[in-house]
C-alpha atoms as one frame of an Amber mdcrd trajectory, in Angstrom:
protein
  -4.499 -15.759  -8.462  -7.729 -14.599  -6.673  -9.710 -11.733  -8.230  -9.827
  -9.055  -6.326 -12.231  -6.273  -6.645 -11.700  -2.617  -5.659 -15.019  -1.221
  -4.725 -16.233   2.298  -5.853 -15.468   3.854  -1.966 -12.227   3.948  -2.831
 -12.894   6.813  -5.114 -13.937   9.325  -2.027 -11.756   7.529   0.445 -10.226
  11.142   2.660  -6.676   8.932   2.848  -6.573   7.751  -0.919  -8.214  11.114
  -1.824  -4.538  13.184   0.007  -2.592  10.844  -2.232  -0.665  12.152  -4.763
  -1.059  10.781  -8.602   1.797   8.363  -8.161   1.517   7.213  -4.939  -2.398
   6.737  -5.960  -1.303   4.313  -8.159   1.810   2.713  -6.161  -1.364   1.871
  -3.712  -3.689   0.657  -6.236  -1.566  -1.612  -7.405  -0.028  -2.521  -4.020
  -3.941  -3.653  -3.580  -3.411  -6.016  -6.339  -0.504  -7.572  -5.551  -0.659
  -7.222  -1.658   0.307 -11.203  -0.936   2.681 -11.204  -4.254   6.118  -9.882
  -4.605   4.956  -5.721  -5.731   8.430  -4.789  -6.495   9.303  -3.741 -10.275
  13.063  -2.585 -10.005  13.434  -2.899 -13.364  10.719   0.218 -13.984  10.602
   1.617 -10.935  13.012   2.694  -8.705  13.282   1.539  -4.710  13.586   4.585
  -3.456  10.698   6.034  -5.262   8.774   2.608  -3.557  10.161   3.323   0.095
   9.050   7.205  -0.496   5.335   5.853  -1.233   5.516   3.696   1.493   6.401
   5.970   3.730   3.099   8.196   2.488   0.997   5.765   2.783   2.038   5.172
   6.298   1.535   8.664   6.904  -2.247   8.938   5.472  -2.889   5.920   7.846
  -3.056   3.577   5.212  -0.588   0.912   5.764   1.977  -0.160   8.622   5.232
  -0.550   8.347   7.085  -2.342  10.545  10.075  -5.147  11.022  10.349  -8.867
  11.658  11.585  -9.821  14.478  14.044 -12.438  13.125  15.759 -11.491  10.234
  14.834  -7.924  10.472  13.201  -7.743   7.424  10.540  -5.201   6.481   6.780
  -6.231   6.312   3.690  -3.915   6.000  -0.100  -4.364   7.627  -2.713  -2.926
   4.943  -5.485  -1.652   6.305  -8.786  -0.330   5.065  -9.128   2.935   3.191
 -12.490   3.568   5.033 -12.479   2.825   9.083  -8.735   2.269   9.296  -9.282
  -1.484  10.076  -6.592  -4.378   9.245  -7.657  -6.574   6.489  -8.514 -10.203
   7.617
């Protein structure tokens, strides 16, 4: 797995800074497991996921959206400082 490395911006980021606590860390970790499979069912539940999502969304932070075959949901992360799509 690539190392990824969360720079110190993050920290006085306006979008990560109108988080609250546990959608904070629903995003933090969504950071490290962006192009894995983020989902722990076992300790956390879905609905509590799809309500972070949807925050996230809201502070500009991700994109949710769905596939046009299949219709299955996928999210664009972008950048917690300009609000650009990560390459």
């Amino acid at each position: 797995m690539p190392n990824r490395i969360i720079r110190e911006n993050i920290l006085s980021s306006e979008p990560v800074c109108s988080l609250d606590w546990a959608t904070e860390v629903f995003y933090r970790r969504l950071l490290s497991v962006v192009d894995d499979y983020p989902l722990q069912v076992d300790r956390v539940r879905e609905a509590d996921i799809s309500r972070w999502m949807a925050i996230c969304q809201k502070a500009g932070m991700i994109v949710l959206y769905q596939g046009v075959i299949g219709g299955k949901e996928f999210f664009n992360l972008l950048s917690w400082c300009m609000g650009q799509t990560y390459a």
